[in-house]
DSSP file (Angstrom, degrees, kcal/mol; ACC not computed):
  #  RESIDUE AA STRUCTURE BP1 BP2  ACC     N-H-->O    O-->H-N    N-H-->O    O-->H-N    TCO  KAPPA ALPHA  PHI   PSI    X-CA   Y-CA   Z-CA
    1    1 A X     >        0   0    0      0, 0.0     4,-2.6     0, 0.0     5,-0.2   0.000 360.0 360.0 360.0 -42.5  -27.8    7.9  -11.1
    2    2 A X  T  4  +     0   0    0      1,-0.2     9,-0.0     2,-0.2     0, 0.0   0.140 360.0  48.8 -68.4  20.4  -29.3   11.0  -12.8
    3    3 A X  T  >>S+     0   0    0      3,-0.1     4,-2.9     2,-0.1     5,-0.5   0.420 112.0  50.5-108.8 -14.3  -29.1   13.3  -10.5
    4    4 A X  H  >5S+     0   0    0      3,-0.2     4,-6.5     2,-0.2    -2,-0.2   0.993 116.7  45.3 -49.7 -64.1  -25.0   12.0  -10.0
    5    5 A X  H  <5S+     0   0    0     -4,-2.6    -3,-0.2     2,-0.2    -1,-0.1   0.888 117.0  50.3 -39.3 -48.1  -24.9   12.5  -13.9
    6    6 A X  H  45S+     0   0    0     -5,-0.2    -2,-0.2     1,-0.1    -1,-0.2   0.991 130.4   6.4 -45.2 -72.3  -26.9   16.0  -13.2
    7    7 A X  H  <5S-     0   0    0     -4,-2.9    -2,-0.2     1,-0.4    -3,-0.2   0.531 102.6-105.6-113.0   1.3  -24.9   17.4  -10.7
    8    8 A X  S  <<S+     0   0    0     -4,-6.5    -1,-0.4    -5,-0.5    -2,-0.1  -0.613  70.6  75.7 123.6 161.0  -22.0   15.7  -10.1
    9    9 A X  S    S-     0   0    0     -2,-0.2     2,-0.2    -4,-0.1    -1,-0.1  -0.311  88.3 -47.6  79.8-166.8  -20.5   12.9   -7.0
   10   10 A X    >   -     0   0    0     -6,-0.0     3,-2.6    -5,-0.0     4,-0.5  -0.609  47.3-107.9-103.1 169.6  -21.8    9.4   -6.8
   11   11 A X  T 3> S+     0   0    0      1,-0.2     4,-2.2    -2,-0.2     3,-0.1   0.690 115.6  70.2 -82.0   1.9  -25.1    8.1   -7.0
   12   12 A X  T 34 S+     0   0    0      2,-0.2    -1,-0.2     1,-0.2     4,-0.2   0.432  90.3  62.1 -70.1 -13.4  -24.6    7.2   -3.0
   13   13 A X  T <4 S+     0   0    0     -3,-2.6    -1,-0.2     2,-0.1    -2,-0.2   0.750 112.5  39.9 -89.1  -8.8  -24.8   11.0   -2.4
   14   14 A X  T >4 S+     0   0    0     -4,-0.5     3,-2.2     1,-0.1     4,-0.4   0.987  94.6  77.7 -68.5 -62.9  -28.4   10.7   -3.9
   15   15 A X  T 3X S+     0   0    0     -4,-2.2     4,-1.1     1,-0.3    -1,-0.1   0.052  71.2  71.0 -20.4 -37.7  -29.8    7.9   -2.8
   16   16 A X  H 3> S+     0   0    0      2,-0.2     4,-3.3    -4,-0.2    -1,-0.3   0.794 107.1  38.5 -66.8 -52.8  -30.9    8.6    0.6
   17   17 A X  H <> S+     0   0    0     -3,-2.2     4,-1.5     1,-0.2    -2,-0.2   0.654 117.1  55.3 -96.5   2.7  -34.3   11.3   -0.5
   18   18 A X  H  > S+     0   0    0     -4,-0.4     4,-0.6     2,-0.2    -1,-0.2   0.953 111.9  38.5 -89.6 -28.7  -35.1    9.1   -3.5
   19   19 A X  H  X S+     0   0    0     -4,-1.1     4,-1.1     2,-0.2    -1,-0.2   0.810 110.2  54.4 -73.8 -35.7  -35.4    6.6   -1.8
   20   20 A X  H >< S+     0   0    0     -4,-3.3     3,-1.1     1,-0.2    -2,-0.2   0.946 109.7  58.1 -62.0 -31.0  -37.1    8.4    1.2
   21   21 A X  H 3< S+     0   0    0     -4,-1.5     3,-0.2     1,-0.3    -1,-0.2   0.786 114.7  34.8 -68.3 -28.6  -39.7    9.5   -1.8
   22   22 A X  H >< S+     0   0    0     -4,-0.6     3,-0.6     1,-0.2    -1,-0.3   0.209  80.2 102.1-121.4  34.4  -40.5    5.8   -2.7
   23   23 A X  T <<  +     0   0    0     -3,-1.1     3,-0.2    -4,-1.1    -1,-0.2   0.188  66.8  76.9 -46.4  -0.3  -40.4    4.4    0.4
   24   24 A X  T >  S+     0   0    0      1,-0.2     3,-2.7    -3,-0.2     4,-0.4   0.796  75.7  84.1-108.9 -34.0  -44.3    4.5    0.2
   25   25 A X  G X  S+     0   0    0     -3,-0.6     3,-1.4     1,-0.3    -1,-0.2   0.695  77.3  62.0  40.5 -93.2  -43.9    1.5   -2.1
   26   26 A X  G 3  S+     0   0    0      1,-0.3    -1,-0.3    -3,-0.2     3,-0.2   0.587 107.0  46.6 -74.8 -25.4  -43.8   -0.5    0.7
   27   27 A X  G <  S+     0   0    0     -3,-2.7    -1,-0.3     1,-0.2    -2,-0.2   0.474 132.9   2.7 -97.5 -18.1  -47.5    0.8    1.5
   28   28 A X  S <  S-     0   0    0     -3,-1.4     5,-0.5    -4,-0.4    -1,-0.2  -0.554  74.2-142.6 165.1  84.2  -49.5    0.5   -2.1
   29   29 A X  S    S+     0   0    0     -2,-0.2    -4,-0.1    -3,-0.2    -1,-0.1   0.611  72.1  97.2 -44.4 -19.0  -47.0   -1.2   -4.8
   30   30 A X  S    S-     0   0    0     -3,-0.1    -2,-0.1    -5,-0.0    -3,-0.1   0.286 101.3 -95.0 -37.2 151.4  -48.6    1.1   -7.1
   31   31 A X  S >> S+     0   0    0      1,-0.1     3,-2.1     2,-0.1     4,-0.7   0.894 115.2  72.9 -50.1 -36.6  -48.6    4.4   -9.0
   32   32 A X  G >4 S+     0   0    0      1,-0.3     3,-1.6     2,-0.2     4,-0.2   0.910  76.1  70.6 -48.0 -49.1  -50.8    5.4   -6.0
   33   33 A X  G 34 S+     0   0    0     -5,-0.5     3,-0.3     1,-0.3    -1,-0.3   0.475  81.2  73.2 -67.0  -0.6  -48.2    5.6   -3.7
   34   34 A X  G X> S+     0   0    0     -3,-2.1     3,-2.7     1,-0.2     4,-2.2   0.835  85.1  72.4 -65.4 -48.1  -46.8    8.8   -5.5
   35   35 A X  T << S+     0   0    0     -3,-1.6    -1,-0.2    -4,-0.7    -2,-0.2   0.630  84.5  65.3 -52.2  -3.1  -49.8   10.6   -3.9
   36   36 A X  T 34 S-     0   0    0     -3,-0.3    -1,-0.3    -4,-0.2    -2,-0.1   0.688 130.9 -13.7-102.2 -27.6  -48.3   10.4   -0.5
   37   37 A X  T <4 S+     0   0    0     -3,-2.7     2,-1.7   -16,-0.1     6,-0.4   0.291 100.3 106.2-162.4 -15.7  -45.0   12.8   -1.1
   38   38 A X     <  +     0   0    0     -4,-2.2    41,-0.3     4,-0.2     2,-0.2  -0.387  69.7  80.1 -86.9  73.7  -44.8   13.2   -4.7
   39   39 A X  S >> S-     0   0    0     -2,-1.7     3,-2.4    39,-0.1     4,-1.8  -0.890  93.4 -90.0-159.7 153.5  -46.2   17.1   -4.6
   40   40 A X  H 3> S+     0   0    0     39,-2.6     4,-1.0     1,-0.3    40,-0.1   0.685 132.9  51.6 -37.3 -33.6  -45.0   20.3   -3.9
   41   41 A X  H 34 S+     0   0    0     38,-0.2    -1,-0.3     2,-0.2    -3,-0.1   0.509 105.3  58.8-101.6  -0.4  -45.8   20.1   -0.6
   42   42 A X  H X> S+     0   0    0     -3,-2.4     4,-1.4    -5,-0.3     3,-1.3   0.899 108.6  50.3 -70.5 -85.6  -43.5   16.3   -0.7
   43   43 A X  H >< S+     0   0    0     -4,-1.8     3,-4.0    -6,-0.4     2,-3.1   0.421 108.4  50.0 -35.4-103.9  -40.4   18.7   -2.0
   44   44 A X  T 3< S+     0   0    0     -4,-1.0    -1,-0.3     1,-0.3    -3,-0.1   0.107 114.6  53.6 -78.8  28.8  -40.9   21.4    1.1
   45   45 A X  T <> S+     0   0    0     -2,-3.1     4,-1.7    -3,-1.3    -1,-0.3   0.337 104.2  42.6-112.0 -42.9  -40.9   18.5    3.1
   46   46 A X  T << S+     0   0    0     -3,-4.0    -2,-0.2    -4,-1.4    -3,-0.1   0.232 107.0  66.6-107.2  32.5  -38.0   16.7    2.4
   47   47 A X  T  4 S+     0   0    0     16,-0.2    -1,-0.2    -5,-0.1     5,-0.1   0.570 106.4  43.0 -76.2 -28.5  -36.2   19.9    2.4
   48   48 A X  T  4 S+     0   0    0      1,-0.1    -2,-0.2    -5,-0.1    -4,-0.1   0.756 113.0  57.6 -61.7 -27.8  -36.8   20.1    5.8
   49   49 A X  S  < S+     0   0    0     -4,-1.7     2,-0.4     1,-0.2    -1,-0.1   0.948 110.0  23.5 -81.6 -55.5  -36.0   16.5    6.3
   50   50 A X  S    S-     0   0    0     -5,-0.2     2,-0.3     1,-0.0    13,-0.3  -0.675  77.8-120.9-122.7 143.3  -32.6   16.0    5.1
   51   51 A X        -     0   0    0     -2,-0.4    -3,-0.1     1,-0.1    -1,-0.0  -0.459  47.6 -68.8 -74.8 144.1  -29.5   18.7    4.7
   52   52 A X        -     0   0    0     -2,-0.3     2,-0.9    -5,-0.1    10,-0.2   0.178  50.5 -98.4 -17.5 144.9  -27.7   19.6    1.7
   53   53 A X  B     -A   61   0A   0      8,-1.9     2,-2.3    10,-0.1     8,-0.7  -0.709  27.8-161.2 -67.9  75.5  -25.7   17.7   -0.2
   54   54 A X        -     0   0    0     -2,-0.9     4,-0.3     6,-0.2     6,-0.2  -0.324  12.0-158.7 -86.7  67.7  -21.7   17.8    0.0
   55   55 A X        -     0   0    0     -2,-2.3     3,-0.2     4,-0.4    -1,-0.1   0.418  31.0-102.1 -19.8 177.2  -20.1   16.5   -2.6
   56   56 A X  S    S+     0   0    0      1,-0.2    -1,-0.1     3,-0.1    -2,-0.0   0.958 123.9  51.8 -47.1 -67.9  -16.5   15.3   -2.5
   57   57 A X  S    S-     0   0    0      2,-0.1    -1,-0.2     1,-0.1    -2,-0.1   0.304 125.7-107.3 -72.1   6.3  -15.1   18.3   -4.2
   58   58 A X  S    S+     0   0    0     -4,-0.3     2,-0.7    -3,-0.2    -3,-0.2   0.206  70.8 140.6  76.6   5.6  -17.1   20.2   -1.5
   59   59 A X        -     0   0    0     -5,-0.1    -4,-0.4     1,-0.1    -1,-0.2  -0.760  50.6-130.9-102.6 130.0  -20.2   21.9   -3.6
   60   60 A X        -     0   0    0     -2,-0.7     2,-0.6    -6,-0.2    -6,-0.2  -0.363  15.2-153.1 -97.8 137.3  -23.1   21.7   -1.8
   61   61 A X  B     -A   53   0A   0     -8,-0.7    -8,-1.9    -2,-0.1     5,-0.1  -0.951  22.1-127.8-106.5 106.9  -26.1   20.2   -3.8
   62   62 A X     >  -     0   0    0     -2,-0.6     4,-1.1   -10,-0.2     3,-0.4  -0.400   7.3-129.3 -57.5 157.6  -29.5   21.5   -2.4
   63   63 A X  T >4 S+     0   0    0    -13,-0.3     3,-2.3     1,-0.2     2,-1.0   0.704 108.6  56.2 -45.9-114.3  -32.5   19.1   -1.4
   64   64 A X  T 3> S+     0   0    0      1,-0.4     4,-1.8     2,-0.2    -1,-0.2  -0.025  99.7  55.9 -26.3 -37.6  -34.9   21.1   -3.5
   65   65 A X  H 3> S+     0   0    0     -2,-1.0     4,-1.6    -3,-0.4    -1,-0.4   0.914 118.7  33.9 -60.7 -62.4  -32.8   20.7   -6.5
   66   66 A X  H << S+     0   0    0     -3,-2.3     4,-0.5    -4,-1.1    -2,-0.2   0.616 115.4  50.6 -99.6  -2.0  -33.1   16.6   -6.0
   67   67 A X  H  > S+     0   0    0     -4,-0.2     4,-2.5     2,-0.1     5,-0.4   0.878 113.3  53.7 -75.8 -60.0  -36.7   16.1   -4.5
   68   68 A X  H  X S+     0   0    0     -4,-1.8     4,-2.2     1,-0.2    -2,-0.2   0.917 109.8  43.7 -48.4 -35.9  -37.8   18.5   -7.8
   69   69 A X  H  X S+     0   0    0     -4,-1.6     4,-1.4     2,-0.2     5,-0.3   0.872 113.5  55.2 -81.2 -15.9  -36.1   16.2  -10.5
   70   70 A X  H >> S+     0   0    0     -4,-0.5     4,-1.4    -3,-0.3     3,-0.8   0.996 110.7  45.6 -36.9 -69.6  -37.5   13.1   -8.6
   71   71 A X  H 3X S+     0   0    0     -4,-2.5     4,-2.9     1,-0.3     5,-0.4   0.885 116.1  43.8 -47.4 -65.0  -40.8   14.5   -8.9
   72   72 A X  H 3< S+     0   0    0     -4,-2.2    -1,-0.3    -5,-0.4    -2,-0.2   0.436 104.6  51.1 -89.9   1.2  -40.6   15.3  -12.1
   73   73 A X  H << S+     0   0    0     -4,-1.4    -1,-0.2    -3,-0.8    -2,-0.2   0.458 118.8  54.1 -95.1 -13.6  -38.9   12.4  -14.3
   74   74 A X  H  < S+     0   0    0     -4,-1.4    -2,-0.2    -3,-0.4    -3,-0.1   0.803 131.0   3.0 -92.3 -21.5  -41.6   10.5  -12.4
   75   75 A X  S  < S-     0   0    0     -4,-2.9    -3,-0.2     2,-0.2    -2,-0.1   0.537  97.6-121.4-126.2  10.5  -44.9   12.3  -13.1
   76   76 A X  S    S+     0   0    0     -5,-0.4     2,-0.2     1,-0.1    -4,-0.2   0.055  86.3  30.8 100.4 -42.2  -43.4   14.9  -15.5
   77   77 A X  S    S-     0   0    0     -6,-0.2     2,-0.8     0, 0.0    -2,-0.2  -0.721  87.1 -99.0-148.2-176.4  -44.3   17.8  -13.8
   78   78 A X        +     0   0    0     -2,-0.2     2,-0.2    -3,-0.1   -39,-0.1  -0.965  43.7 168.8-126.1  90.4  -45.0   19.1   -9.7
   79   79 A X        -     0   0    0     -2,-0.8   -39,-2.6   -41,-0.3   -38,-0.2  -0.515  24.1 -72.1-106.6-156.1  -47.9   19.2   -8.4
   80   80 A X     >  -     0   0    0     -2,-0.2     4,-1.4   -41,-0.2     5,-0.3  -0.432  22.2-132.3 -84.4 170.4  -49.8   19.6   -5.5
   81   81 A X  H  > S+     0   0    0     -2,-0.2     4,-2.5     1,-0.2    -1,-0.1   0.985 117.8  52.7 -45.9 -63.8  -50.7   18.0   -2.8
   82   82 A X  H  > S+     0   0    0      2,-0.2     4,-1.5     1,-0.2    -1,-0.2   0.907 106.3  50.1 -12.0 -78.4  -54.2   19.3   -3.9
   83   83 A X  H  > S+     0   0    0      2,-0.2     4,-2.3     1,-0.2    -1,-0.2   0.947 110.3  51.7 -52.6 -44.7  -54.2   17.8   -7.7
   84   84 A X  H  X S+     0   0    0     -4,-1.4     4,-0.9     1,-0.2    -2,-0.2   0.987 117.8  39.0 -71.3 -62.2  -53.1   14.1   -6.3
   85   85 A X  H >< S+     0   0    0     -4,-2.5     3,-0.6    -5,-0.3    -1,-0.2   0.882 107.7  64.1 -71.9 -26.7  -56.4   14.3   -3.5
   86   86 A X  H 3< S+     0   0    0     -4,-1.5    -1,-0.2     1,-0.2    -2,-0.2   0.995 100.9  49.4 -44.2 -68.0  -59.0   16.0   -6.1
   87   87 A X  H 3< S+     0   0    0     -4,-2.3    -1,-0.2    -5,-0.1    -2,-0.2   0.596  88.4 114.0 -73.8  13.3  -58.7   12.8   -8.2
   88   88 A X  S << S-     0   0    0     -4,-0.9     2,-0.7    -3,-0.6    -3,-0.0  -0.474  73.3-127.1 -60.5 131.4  -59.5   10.5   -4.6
   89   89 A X        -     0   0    0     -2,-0.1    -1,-0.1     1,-0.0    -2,-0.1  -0.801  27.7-117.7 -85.7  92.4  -62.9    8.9   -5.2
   90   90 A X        -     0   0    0     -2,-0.7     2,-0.3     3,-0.0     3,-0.1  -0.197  31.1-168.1 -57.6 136.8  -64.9   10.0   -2.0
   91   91 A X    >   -     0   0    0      1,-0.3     3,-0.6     0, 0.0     4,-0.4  -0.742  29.0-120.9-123.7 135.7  -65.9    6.7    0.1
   92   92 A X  T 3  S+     0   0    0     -2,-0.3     2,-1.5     1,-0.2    -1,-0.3   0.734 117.9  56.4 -57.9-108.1  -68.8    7.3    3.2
   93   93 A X  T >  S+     0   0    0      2,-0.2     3,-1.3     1,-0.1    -1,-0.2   0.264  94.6  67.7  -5.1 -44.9  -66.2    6.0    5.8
   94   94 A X  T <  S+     0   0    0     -2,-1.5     2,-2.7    -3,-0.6    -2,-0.2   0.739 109.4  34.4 -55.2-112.0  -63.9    8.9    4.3
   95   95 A X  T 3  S+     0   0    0     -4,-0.4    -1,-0.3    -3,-0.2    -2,-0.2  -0.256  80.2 169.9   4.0  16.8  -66.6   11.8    6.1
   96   96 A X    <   -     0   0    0     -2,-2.7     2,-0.2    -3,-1.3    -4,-0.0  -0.364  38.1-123.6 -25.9 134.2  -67.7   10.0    9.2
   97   97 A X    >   -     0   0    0      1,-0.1     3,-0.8     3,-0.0    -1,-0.1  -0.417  28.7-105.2 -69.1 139.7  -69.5   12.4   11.2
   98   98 A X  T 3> S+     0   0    0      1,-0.2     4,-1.5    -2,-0.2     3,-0.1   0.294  82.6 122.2 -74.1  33.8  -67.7   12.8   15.1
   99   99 A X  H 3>  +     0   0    0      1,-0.2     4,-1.4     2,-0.2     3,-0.4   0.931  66.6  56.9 -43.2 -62.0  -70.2   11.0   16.6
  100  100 A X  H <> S+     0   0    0     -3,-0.8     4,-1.5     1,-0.2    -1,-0.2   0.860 108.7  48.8 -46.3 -54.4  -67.3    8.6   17.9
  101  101 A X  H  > S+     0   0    0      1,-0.2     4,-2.4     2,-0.2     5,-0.3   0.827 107.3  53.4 -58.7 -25.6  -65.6   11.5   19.6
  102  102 A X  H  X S+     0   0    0     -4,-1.5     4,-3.5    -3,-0.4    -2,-0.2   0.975 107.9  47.3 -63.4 -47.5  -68.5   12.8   21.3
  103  103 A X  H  X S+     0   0    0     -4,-1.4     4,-1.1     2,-0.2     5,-0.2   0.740 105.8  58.0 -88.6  -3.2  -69.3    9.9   22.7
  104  104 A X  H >X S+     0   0    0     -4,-1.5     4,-2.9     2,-0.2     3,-1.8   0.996 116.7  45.3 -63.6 -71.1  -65.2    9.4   23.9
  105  105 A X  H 3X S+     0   0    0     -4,-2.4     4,-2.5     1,-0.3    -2,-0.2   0.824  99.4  59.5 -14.6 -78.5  -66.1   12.9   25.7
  106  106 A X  H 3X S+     0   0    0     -4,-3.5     4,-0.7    -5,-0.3    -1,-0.3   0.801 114.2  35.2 -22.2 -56.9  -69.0   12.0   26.9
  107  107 A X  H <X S+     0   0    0     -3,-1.8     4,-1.4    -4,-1.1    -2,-0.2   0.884 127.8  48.3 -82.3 -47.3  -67.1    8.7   29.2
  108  108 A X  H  X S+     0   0    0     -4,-2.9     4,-1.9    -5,-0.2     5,-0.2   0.950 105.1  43.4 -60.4 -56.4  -64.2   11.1   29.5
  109  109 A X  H >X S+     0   0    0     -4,-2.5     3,-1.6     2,-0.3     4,-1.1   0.925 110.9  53.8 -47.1 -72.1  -65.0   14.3   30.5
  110  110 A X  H >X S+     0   0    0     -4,-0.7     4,-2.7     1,-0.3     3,-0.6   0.832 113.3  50.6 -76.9 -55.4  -67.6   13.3   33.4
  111  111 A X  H 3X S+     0   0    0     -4,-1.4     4,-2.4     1,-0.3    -1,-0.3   0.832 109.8  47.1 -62.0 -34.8  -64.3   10.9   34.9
  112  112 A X  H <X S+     0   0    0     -4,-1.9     4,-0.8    -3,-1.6    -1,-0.3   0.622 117.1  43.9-117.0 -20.6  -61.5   13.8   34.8
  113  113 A X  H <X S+     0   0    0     -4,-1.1     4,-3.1    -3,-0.6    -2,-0.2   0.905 113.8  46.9 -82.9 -42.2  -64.0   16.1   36.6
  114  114 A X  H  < S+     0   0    0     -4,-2.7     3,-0.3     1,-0.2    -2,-0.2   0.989 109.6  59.1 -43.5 -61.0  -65.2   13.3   39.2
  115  115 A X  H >< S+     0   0    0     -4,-2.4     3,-0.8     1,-0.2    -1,-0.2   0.878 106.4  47.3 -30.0 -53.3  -61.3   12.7   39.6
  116  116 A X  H 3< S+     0   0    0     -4,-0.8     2,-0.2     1,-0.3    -1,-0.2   0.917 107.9  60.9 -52.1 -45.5  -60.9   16.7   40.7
  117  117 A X  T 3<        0   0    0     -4,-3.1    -1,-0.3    -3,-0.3    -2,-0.2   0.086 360.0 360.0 -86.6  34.2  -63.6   16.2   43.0
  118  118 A X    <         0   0    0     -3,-0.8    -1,-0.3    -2,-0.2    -2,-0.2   0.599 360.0 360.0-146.6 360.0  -62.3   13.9   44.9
């Protein structure tokens, strides 16, 4: 409804990236769940995602315009992708070594060359 009030239309022309922004929600009921698209690099996403806006009266709203005020009546300010993963508390699981791909290689590799040869 504040970005209708902002720019103008109904709050059905909004709806659609505000929702795509808290859709994550559904993942981690939390504040946390900002940290997935609520960043700079969340806006330049969901410009890509979704077209302009077209009002009635025909003036065209940008994404950028309503992913930034998202962003920012929820945490105040934009940051990055960056600030949001900084404060992540590193976990050993996080930093697995590729042991586990080596050893997929290892069974793989040796089959897709036997396969050629034959």
């Amino acid at each position: 409804m504040s970005s209708a009030k902002k720019w103008g239309g109904a709050w059905q022309n909004y709806i659609e990236i505000h929702e795509w922004f808290d859709e994550t929600k559904a993942w981690l009921p939390d504040f946390r769940h900002r940290a997935i698209r609520h960043h700079s690099e969340g806006i330049a996403e969901a410009v890509v995602r979704f077209e302009p806006i077209e009002l009635e009266n025909g003036k065209l709203i940008p994404i950028r315009w309503v992913a930034e005020q998202h962003v920012q009546e929820d945490l105040g300010r934009i940051p990055t992708a960056a600030d949001w993963l900084r404060c992540m508390k590193p976990e050993p699981w996080m930093n697995r070594s590729r042991k586990l791909s080596r050893e997929l290689m290892n069974d793989v590799v040796p089959t897709l060359a036997q396969e050629r040869s034959s």
